[in-house]
Every structure is written in C-alpha cells, then in structure tokens.
Backbone as JSON, one array per atom type, in Angstrom:
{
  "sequence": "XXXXXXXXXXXXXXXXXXXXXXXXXXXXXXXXXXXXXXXXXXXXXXXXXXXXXXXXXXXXXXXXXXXXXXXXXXXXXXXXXXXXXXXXXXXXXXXXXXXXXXXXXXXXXXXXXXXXXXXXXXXXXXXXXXXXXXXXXXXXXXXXXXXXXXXXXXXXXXXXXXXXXXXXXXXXXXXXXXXXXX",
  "N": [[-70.29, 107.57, 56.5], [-72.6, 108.32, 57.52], [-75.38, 110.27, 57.47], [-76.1, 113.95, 56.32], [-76.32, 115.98, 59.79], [-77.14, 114.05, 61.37], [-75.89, 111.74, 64.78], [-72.86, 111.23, 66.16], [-69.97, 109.53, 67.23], [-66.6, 109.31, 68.02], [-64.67, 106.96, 69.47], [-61.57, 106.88, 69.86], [-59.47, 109.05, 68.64], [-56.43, 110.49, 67.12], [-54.98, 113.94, 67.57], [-53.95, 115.36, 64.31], [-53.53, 117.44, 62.64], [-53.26, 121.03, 62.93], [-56.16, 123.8, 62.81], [-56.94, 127.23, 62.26], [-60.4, 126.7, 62.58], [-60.51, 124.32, 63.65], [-59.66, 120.79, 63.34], [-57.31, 117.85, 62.27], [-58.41, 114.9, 62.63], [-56.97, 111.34, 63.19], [-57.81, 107.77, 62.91], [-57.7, 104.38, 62.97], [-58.68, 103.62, 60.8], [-59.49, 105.83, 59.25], [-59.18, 109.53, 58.41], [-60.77, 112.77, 59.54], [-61.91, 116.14, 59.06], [-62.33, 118.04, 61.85], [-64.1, 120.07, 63.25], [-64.4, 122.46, 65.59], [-64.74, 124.89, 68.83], [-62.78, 124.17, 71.15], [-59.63, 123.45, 72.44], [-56.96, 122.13, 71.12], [-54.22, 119.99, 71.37], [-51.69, 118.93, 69.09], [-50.77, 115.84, 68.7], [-52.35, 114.95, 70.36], [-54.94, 112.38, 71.71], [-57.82, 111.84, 71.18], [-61.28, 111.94, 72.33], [-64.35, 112.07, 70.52], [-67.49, 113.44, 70.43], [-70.16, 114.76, 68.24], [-72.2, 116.4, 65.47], [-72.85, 114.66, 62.59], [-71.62, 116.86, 59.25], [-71.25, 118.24, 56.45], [-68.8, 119.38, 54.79], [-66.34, 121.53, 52.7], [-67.2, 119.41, 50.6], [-66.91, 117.42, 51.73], [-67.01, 115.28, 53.97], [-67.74, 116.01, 57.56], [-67.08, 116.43, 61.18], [-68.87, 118.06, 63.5], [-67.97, 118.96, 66.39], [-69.13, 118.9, 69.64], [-68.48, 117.68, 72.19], [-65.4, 117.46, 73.41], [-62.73, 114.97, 74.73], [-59.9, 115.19, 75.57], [-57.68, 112.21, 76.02], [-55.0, 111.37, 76.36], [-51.41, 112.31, 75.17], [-49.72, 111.2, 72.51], [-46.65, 111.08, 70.36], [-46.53, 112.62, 67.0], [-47.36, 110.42, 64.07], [-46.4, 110.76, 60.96], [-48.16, 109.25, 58.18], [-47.09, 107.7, 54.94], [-47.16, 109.93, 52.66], [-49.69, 110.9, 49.74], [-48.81, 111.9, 46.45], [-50.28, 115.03, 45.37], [-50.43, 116.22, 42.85], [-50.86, 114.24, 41.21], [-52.69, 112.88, 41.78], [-55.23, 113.83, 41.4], [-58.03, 113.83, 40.57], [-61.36, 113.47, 40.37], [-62.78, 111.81, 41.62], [-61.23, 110.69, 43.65], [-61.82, 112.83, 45.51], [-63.39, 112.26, 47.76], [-62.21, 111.83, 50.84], [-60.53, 112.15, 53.7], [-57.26, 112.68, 52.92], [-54.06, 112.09, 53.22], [-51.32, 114.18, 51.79], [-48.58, 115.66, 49.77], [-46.61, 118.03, 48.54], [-45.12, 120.26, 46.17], [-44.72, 123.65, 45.86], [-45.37, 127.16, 44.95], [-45.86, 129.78, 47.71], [-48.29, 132.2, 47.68], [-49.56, 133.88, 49.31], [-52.23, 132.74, 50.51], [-52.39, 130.55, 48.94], [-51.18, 127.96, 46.41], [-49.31, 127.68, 43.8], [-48.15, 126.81, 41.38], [-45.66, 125.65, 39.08], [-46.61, 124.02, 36.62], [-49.97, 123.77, 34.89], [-52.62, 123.59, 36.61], [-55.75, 122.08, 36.96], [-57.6, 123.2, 39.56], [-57.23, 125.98, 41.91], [-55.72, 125.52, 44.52], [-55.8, 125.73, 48.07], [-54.2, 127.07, 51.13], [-56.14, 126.01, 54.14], [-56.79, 128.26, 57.17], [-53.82, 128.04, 59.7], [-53.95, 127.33, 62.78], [-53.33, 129.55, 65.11], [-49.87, 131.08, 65.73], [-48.74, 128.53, 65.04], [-47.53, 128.04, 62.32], [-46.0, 130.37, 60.48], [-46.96, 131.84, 58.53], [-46.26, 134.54, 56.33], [-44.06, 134.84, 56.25], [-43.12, 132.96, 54.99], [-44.11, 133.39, 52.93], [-44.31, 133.88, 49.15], [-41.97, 132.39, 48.69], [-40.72, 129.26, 47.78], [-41.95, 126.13, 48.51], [-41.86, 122.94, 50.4], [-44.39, 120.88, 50.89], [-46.72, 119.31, 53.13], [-49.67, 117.96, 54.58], [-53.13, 117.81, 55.15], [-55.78, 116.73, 52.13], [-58.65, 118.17, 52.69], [-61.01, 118.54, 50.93], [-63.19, 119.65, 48.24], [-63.71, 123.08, 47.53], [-65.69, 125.24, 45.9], [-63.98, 124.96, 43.48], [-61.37, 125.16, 44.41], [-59.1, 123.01, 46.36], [-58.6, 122.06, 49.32], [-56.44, 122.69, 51.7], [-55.06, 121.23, 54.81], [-52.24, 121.99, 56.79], [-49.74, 119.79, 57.76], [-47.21, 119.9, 57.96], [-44.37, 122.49, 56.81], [-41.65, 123.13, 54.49], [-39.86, 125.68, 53.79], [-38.02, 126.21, 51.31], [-36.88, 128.22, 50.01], [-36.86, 131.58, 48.57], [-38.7, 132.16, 45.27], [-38.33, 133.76, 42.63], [-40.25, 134.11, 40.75], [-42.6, 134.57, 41.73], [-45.09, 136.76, 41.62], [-46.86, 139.48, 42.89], [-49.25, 141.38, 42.36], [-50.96, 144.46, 42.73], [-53.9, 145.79, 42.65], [-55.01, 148.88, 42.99], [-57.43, 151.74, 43.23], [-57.09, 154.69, 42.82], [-58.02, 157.3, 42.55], [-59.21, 159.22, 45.19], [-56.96, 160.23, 45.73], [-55.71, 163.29, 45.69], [-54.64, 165.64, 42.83], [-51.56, 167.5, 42.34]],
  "CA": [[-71.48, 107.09, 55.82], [-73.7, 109.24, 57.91], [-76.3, 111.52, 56.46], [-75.78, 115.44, 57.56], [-77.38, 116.14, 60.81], [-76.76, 112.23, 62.51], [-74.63, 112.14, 65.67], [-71.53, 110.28, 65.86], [-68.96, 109.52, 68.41], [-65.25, 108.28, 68.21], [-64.37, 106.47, 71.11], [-59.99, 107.6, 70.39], [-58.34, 109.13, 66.89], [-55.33, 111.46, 67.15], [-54.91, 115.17, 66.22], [-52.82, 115.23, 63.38], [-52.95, 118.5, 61.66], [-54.54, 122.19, 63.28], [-56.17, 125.13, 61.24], [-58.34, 128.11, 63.19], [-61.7, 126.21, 62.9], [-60.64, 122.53, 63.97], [-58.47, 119.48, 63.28], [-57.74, 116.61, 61.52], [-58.67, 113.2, 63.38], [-57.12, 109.93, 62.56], [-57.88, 106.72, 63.72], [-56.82, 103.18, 62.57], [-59.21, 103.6, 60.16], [-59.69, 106.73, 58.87], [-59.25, 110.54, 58.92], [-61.66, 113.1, 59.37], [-61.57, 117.01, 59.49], [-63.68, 117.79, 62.71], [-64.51, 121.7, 63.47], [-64.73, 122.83, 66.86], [-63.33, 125.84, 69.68], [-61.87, 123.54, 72.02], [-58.29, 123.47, 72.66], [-56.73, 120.8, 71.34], [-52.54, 119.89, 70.33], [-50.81, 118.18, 68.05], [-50.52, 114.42, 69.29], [-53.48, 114.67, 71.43], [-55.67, 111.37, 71.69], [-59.07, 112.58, 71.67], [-62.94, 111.5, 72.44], [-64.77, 112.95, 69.85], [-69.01, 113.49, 69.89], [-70.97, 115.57, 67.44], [-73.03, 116.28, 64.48], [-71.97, 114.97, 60.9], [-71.79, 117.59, 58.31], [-70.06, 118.15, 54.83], [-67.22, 120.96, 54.37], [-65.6, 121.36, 51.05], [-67.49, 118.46, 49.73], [-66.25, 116.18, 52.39], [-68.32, 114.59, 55.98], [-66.94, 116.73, 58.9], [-67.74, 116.34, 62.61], [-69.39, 119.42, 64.4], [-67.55, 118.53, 67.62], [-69.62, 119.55, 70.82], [-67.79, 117.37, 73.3], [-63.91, 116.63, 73.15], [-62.13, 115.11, 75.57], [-58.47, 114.68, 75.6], [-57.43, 111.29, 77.26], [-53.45, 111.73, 76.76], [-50.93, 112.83, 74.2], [-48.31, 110.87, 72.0], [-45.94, 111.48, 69.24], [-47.12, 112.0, 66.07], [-46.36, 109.64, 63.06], [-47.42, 110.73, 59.5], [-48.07, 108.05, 57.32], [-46.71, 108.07, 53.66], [-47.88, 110.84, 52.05], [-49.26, 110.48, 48.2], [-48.88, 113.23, 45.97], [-51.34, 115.78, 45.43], [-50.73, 117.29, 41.82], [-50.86, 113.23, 40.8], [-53.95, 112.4, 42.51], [-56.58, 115.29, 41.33], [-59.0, 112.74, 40.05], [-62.21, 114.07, 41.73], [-63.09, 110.25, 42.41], [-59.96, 110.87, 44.77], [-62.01, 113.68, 46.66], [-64.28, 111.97, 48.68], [-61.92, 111.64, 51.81], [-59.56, 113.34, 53.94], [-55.86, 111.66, 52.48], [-52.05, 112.61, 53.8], [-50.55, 114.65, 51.07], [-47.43, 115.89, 49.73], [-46.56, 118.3, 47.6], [-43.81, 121.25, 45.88], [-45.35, 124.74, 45.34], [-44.94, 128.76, 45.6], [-46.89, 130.35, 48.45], [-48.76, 133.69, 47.42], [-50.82, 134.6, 50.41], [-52.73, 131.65, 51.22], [-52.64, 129.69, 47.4], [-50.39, 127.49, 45.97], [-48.93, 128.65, 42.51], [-47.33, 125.86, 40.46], [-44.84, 125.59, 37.57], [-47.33, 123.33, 35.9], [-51.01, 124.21, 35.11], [-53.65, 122.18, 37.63], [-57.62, 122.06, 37.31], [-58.21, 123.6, 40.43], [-56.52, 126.29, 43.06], [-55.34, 125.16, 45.87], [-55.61, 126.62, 49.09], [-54.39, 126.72, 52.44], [-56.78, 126.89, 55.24], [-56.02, 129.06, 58.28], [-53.26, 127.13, 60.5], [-53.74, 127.57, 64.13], [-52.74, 130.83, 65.33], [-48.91, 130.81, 66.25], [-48.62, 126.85, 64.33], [-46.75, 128.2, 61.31], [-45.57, 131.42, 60.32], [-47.06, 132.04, 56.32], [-45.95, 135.72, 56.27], [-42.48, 134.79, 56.3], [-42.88, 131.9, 53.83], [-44.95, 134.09, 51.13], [-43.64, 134.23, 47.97], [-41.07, 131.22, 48.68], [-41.11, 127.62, 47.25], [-42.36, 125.29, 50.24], [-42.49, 121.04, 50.36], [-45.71, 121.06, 51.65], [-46.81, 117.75, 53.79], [-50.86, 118.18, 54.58], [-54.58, 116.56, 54.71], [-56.8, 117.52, 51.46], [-60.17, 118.39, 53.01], [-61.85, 118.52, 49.73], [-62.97, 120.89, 47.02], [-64.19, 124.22, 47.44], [-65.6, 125.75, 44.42], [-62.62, 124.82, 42.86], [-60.33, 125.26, 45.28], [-58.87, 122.75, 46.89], [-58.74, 123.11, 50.75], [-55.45, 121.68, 52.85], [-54.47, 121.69, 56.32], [-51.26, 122.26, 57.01], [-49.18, 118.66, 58.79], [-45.39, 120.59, 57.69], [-43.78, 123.14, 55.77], [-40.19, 123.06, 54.39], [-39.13, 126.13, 53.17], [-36.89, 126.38, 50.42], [-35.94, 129.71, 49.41], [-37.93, 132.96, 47.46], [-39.88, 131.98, 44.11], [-38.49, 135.2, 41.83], [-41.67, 133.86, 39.47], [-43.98, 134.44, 41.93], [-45.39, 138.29, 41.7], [-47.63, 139.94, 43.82], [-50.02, 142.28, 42.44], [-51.67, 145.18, 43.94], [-54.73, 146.77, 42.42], [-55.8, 150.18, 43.79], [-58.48, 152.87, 42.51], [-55.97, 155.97, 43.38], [-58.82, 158.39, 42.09], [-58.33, 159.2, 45.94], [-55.82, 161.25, 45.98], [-55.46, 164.93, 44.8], [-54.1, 165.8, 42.38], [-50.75, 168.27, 42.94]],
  "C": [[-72.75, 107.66, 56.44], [-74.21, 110.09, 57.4], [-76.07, 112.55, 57.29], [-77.32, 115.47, 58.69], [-77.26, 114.94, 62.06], [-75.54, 112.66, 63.52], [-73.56, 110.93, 65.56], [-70.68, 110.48, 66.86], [-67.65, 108.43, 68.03], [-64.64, 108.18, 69.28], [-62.37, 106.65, 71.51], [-59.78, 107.49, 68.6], [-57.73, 110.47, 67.9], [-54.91, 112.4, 66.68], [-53.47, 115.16, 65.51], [-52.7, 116.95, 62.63], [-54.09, 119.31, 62.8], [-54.85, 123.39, 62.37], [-56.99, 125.9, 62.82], [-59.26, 127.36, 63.44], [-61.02, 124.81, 63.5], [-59.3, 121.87, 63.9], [-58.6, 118.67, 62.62], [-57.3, 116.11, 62.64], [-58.31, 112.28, 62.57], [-57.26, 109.19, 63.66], [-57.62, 105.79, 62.6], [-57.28, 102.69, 61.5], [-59.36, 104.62, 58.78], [-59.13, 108.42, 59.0], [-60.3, 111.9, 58.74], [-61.95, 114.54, 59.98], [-62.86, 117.01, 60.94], [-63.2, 119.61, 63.41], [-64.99, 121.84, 65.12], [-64.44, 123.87, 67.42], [-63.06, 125.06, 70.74], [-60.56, 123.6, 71.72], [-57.79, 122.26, 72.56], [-55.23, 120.86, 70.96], [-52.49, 119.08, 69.73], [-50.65, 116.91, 68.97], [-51.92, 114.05, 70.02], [-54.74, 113.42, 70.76], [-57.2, 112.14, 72.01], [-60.16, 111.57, 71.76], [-63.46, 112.13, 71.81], [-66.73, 112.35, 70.22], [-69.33, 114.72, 69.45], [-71.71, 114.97, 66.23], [-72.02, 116.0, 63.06], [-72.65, 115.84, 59.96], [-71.29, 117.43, 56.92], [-69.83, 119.86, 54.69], [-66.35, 120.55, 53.11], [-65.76, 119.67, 50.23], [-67.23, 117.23, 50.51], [-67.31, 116.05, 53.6], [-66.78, 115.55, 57.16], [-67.4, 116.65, 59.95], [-67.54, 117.43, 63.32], [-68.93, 118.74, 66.09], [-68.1, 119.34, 68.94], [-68.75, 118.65, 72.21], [-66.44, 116.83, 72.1], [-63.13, 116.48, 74.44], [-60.9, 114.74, 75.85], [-58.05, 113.67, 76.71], [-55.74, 111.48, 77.24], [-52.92, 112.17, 75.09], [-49.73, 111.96, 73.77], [-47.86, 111.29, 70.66], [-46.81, 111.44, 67.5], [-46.28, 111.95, 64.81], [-47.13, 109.59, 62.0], [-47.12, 109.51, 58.92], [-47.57, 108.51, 55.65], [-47.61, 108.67, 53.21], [-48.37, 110.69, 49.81], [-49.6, 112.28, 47.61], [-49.87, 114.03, 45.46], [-51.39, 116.27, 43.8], [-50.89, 115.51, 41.03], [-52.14, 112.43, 41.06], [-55.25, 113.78, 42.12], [-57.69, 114.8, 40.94], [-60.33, 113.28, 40.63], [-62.75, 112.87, 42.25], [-62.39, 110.42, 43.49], [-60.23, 112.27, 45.38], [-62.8, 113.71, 47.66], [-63.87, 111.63, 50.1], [-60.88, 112.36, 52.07], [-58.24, 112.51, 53.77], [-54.82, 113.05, 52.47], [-51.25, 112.86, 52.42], [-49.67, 115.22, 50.89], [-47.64, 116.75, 48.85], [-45.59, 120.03, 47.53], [-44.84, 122.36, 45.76], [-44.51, 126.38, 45.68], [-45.94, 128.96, 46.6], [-47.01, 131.61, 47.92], [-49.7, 133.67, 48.05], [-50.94, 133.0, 51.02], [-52.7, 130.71, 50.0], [-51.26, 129.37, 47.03], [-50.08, 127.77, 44.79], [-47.58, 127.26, 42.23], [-46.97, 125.83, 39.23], [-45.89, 125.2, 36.29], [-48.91, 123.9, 35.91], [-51.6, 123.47, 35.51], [-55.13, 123.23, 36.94], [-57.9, 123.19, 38.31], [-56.86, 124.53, 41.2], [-56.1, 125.19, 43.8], [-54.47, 126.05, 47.17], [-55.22, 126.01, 50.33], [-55.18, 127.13, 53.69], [-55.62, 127.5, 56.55], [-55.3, 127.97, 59.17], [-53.74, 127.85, 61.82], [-52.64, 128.85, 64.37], [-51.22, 130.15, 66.06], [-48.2, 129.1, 65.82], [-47.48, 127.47, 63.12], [-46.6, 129.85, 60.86], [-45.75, 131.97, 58.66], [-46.7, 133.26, 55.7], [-44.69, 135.5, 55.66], [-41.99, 133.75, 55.83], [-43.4, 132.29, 52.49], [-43.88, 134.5, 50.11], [-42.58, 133.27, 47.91], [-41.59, 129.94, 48.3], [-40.78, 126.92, 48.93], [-42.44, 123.66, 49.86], [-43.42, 121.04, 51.25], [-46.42, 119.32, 52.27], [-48.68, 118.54, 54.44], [-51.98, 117.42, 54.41], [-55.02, 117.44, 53.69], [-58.23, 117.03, 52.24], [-61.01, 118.34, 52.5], [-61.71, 119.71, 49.09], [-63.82, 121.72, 47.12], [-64.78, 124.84, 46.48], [-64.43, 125.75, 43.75], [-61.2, 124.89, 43.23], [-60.05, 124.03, 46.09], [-58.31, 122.96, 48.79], [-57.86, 122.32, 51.41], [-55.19, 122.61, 54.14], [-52.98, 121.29, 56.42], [-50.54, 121.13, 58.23], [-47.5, 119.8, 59.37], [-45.19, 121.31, 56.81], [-41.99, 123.17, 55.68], [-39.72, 124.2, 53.46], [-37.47, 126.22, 51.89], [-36.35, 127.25, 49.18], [-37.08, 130.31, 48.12], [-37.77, 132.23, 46.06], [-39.01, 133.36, 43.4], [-39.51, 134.85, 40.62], [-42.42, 134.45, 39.96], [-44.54, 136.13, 41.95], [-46.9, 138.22, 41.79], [-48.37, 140.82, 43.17], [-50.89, 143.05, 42.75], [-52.36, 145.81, 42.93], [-55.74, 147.9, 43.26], [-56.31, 151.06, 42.74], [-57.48, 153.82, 43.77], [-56.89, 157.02, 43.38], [-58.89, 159.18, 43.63], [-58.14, 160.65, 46.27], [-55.88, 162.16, 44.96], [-54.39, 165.14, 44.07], [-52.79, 166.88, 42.6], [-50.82, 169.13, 42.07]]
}
C-alpha cells in the first residue's frame, strides 16, 4: 500500500522463487517480488529494507540491505491455476501458480488461445536449465509478477518436464542478401 519511492522494511519472509534480478519474498502474509544483487538461496529467511517500486504493474522492493538470519525448507502453498485466473482484477499481487504449457525460448505457447503472452523471467543462473527444456511441454509451478505490456511475467518455483511438443516450431528469419551469390 506504499506509494513508489517510500521505504519499507520486513522484519523475516522467505525466498521462495530466484530469477537474475531478485526474488520472491513470502511472509505469513503476503508475497512480494523484491530486486536486488545480493546473494540469496532458496529457503533463506531474510531481513529485507528498501525502496517500494512497481514492476510489471505490481509494488516491488528495491532491496538495499538483506540480511539472511537462517535457512529452512521450503513449502509451496497450493498453487491456483494461471490460464483460469487471467482476470486482470487478479493482477494486482504476486500469487503461487500452476500451470501446463510448451516452452519456446522464454514464452509459454498453449493449446488454447489466452489474452496475453506469457513469459518467463530469467531464473538464476545455474537454477534451471531452459535450453534443454525448449520446445518440450513443462508443468510449470511459479509466482505471477504481473503484466508486462501484455505479457505476463513468472518466476520460476519448479519445472516438470514432460517430453518434446512436435507443435511447437521454431522459426528463424534471416536477410541472406549477405551472401554471394555462386
């Protein structure tokens, strides 16, 4: 409920999901992407202070101090489904989603036609392996972050591979002009 720019401090939430820029934070309350370069893992109990912002339409915390007090297991909560929930009333917070898709690159690619992309942000370098899930159908477990110009923006909790997509095709456009003729 903070206006951008206000500082804010959570006195303990738990990283639950990592991307390149940040993390998702829950606490007993809430969850709440929060952008930083600190080093943080998976389970880790944190101290959060910074600035509130808004990222893909959502409140995010510019994290200048974090301080990890210890680390326990972490326990997703029921996830609700994502291609069932698109409501944009239902994009004003960061909520534990589920959901079936193809991977092509970084975008989800579904049987059914949706409103909006949906993308995955960058996981944490060495966190998941998306090279070697592209073009395969995935059960995807994740926070939505909000909406991008139309894109939906998730972080990555789990992926469950389950075997190559032959729907999904890749196309490559190149200007060949280039190359000489023989």
């Amino acid at each position: 409920a903070l206006k951008d720019g206000e500082f804010a401090k959570i006195t303990e939430a738990q990283v639950m999901a990592l991307t390149s820029e940040g993390f998702v934070a829950t606490d007993n309350s809430a969850s709440i992407y929060v952008t930083t370069d600190k080093d943080v893992a998976l389970g880790d109990k944190v101290y959060l202070a910074g600035e509130k912002s808004t990222l893909y339409g959502n409140a995010v915390l510019i994290a200048g101090d974090v301080e990890v007090k210890s680390n326990a297991e972490v326990v997703y909560p029921t996830p609700v489904n994502l291609e069932t929930n698109l409501d944009p009333s239902n994009a004003n917070k960061v909520v534990f989603v589920s959901t079936y898709a193809g991977l092509l690159g970084s975008t989800l690619k579904y049987e059914a036609t949706l409103p909006v992309t949906v993308g995955i942000v960058d996981p944490k370098a060495g966190l998941f392996d998306l090279e070697a899930v592209n073009m395969h159908n995935l059960d995807i477990k994740a926070y939505f972050l909000g909406i991008d110009k139309g894109e939906v923006k998730l972080a990555l909790a789990t992926i469950e591979d389950k075997g190559i997509n032959d729907n999904l095709k890749a196309y490559f456009f190149d200007d060949f002009s280039w190359m000489k003729p023989l």
